[in-house]
N, C-alpha and C positions, 0 to 999 in steps of 0.2 A: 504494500500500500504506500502511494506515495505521499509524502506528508509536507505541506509548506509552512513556517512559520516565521513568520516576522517578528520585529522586536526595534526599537530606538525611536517612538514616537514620543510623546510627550507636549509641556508647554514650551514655549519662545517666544522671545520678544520680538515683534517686528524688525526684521533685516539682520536677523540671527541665523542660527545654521542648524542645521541635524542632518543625521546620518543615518536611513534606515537599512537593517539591513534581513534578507532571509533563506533560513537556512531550509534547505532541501534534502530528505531523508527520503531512501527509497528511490526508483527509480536508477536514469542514466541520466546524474545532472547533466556531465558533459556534451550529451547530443539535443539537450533541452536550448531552445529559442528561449531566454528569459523577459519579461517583464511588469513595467509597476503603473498601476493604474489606482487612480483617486476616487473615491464619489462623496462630496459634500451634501449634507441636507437636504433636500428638496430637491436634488441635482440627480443627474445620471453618470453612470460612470465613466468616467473618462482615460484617456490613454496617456501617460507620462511624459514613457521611454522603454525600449527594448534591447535585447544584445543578443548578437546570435552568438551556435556556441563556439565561434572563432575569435569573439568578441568586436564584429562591425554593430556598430551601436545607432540607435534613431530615436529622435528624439521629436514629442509634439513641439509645434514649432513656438508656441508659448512659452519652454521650458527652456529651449537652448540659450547655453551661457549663465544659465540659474544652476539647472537641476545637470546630474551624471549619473550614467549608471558606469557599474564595472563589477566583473565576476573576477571568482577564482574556483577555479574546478576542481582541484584537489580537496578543497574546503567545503564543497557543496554549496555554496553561497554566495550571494548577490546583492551589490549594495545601491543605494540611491542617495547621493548625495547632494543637500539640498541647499541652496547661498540665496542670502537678501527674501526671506522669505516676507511673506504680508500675510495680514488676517484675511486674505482671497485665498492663500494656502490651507486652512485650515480645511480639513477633509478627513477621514479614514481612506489608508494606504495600504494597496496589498498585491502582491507578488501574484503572478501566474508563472508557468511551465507551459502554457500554449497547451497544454493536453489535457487538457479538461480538468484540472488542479488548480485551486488557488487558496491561499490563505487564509487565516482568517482576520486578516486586517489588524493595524495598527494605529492609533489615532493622534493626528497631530493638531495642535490648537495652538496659533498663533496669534498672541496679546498681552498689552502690556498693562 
């Protein structure tokens, strides 16, 4: 069974930083397409960034120069690392495998 779990949400202050990241049990991380997708309150879920598993990376075009991803595959794990964030950031944050797995979110709340 494959398992996703995320972890490094929390509060911040506007134009603060976090780093989430999640770990992948089960499965073959390394042929996994990874990525992290948000959905805010009232909102529908939305799309970050991705990495495939050679690590070419893409990013919604709202997040480039803010938001990264980067894997390591020995590690089973995937990170998303996030700069200059705002209270529009605030969402739950959660990893896929592209294979019908996804975590179960992590929540980030950004305010001061």
């Amino acid at each position: 069974q494959v398992q996703l779990v995320e972890s490094g949400g929390g509060l911040v202050q506007p134009g603060g930083s976090l780093r989430l990241s999640c770990v992948v049990s089960g499965g073959f991380f390394s042929r996994y397409a990874m990525g992290w997708y948000r959905q805010a309150p009232g909102k529908q879920r939305e799309f970050l960034a991705s990495i495939s598993p050679g690590g070419t990376t893409t990013y919604e075009d709202a997040m480039k120069g803010r938001f990264t991803i980067f894997r390591d595959n020995p590690k089973n794990t995937v990170w998303l690392q996030m700069t200059s964030l705002t209270p529009e950031d605030t969402a739950v944050y959660y990893c896929t495998n592209y294979d019908n797995f996804w975590g179960q979110g992590t929540q980030v709340t950004v305010s001061s």
